[in-house]
C-alpha positions in Angstrom: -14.7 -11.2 54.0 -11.7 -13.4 53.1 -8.8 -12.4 51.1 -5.4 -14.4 50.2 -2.5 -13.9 49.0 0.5 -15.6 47.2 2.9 -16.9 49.5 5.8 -14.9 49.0 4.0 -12.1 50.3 4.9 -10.3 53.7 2.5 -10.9 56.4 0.2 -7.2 57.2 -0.7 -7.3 60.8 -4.1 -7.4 62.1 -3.4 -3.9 63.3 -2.4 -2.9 59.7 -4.8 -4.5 58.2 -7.8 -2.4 61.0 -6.0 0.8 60.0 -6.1 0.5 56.3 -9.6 -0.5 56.5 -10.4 2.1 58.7 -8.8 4.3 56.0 -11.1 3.2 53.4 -13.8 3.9 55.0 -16.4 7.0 53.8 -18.4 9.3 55.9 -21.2 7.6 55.0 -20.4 4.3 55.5 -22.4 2.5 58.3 -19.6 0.8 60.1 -20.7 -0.3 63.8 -17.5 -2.5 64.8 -14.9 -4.3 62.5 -12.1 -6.6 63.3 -9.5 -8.5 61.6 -7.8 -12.0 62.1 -4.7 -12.7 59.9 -3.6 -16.2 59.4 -0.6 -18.0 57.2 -1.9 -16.9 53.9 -5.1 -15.5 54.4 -6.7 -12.1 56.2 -10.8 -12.7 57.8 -12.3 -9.3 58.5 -15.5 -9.3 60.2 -17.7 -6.0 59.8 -20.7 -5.0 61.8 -22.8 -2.4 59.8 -25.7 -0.3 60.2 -28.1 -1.2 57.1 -31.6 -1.7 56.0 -31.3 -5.0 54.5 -28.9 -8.1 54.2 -28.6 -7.3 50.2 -27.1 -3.6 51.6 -25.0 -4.7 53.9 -23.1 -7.3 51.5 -23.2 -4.4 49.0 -21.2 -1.8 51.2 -19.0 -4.4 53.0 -17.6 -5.9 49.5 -17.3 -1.6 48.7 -15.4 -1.0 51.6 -12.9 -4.1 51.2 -12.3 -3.5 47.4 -11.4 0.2 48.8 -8.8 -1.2 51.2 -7.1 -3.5 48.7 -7.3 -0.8 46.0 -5.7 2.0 48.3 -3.8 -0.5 50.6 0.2 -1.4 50.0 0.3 -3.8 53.1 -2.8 -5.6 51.4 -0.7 -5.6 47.9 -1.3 -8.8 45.9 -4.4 -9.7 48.2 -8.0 -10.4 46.8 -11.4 -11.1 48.2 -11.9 -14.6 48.2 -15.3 -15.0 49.6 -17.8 -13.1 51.8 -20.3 -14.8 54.1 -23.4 -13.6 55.1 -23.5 -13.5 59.5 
């Protein structure tokens, strides 16, 4: 997943960004491995999950990652920009 942000916008670190991610994540979410690379203006987060089928997988990532921005101040005035398919 991709997100930006407007510029003005303090930087989250990928640290931050793991932790509120790792926040928004349920019990039953089938989350192998995540990791996060923060850039300029933009955050890349890369899941790993445990699912039947690619369709799944998209389903619960793009889940998980509204989660985080919904719950998330450091991710405030982020959105999901696009989500590719690894």
């Amino acid at each position: 997943m991709s997100a930006s942000a407007p510029t003005d916008t303090e930087h989250p670190t990928p640290s931050g960004v793991l932790a509120a991610l790792y926040r928004s994540v349920e019990p039953t979410d089938p989350v192998e491995t995540a990791r996060a690379l923060v850039t300029d203006r933009s955050v890349r987060i890369a899941l790993c999950l445990d699912c039947p089928d690619e369709l799944e997988a998209v389903g619960r990532a793009l889940g998980i990652c509204l989660r985080m921005l919904g719950r998330s101040p450091v991710l405030d005035g982020y959105g999901i920009a696009d989500c590719r398919l690894l």
